[in-house]
N, C-alpha and C positions, 0 to 999 in steps of 0.2 A: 312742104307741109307734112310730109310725110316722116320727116327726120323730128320733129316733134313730138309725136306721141312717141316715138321709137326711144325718147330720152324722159319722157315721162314712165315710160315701163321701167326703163332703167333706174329712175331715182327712183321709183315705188319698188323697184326689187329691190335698191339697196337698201332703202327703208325699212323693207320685211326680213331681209338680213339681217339687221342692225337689230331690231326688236328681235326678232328670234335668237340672236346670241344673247342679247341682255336679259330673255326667260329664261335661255339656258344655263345661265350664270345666276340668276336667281333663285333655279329651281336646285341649281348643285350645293347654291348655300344654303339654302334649306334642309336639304338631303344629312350636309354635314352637318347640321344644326340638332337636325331630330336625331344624330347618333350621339353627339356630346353631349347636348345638354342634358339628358338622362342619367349617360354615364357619368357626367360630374355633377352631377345631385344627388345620386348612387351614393359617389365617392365617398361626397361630404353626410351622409349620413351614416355612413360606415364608421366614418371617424368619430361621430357624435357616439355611434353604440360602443365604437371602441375605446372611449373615454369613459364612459359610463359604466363598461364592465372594469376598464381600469382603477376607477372611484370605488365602484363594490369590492375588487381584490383588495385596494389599499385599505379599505376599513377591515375586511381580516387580518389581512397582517397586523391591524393595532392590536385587532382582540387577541389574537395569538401573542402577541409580545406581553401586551397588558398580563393576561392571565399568568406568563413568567414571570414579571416581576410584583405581582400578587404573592406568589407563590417566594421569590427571595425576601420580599417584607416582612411575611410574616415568618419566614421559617428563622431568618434575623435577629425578629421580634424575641422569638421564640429561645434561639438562641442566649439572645445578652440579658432581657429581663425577665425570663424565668427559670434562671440555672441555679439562681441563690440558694445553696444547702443552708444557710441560717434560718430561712422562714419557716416556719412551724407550717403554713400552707402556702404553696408554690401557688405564683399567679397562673391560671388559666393558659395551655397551649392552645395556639390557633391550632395548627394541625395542617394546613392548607395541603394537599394534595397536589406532588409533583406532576406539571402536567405531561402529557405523554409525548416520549421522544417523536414523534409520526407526527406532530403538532409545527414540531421543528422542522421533519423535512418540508412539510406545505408551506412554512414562510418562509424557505430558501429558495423552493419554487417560486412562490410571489414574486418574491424580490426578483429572482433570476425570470421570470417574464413579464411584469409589468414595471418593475422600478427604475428609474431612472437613475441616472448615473448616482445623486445624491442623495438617494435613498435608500440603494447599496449600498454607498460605503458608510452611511449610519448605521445601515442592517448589521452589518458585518464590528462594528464598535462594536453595538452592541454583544453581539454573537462572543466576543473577545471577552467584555464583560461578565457576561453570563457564565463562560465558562470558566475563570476567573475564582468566580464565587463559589463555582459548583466542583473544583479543585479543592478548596480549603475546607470543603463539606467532609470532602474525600477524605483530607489531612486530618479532619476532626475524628474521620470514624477509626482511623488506622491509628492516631496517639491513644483515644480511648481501646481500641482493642488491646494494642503494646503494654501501654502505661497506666490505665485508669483513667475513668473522664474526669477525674478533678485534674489529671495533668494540659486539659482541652482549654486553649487562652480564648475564648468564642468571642471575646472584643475583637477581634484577629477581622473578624466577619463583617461588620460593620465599615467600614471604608469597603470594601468589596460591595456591600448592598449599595450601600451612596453609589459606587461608582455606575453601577449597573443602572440606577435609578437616571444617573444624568446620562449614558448613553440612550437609554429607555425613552427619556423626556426628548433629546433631539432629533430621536429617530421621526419620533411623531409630529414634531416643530417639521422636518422634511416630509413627512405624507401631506403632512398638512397644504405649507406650502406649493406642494406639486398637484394634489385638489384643487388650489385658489389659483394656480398658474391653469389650468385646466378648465375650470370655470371661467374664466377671461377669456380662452381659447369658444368654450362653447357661447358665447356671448357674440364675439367675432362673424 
């Protein structure tokens, strides 16, 4: 009778074993629980703000492009339908104001830290574009200093704006896109 209880100790210690490993396995998942799941709510909010300041750069960079091809519109404008020497009064120049190169390095920065691969190489059409246009400004100022500005062909200009305008328009077709693709992301 005595061998008895001596096997009841036995099974109630391996009992107290048993449970005592499986608290301690419990308590370790816990332990790893309260360091993750922090740090991956952390995470995911990080990337919520990091989309969000990516949304705020990409609307700069429109307004910085926009205000460029504001600026080739009307200087265009300016250009083809108000050079006419036959009008006793010249239509109205817009006058737009070149915007400042420092405008440009910021939305190369943009681009070179928030844009995505296909918003770069839009960036960059465009940037082709632009420069393009602002070439044949050049051409314009150096025939009129040479030769007189009636020898300036300022039609010349015009396929250069258009073209600026369509890389201008796709650029923003990719911000865009990359906001709607970002928004499905923060919806996720």
């Amino acid at each position: 009778m005595s061998s008895m209880p001596m096997n009841a100790v036995a099974s109630t210690g391996a009992v107290t074993d048993e449970i005592t490993h499986w608290i301690a396995v419990a308590a370790l998942i816990v332990s790893v629980l309260a360091v993750f799941v922090p740090a991956l709510s952390g995470r995911q909010q990080r990337l919520r703000d990091d989309r969000a300041t990516r949304g705020e750069m990409y609307l700069e960079l429109v307004e910085i492009v926009e205000l460029h091809g504001l600026w080739v519109g009307d200087c265009a404008y300016d250009l083809a339908e108000t050079s006419h020497d036959d009008f006793q009064t010249e239509m109205p120049h817009r006058r737009t104001p070149k915007p400042d190169r420092l405008r440009r390095v910021r939305a190369r920065a943009l681009v070179s830290s928030y844009g995505s691969a296909a918003v770069s190489s839009a960036y960059d059409k465009w940037q082709l574009a632009l420069e393009a246009f602002e070439y044949k400004l050049d051409e314009f100022s150096f025939i009129a200093a040479e030769e007189g500005r009636s020898n300036v062909d300022s039609s010349a200009a015009k396929p250069l704006a258009n073209a600026e305008e369509v890389a201008r328009e796709h650029l923003a077709t990719e911000v865009n896109r990359q906001l709607v693709r970002e928004r499905q992301w923060r919806r996720s």
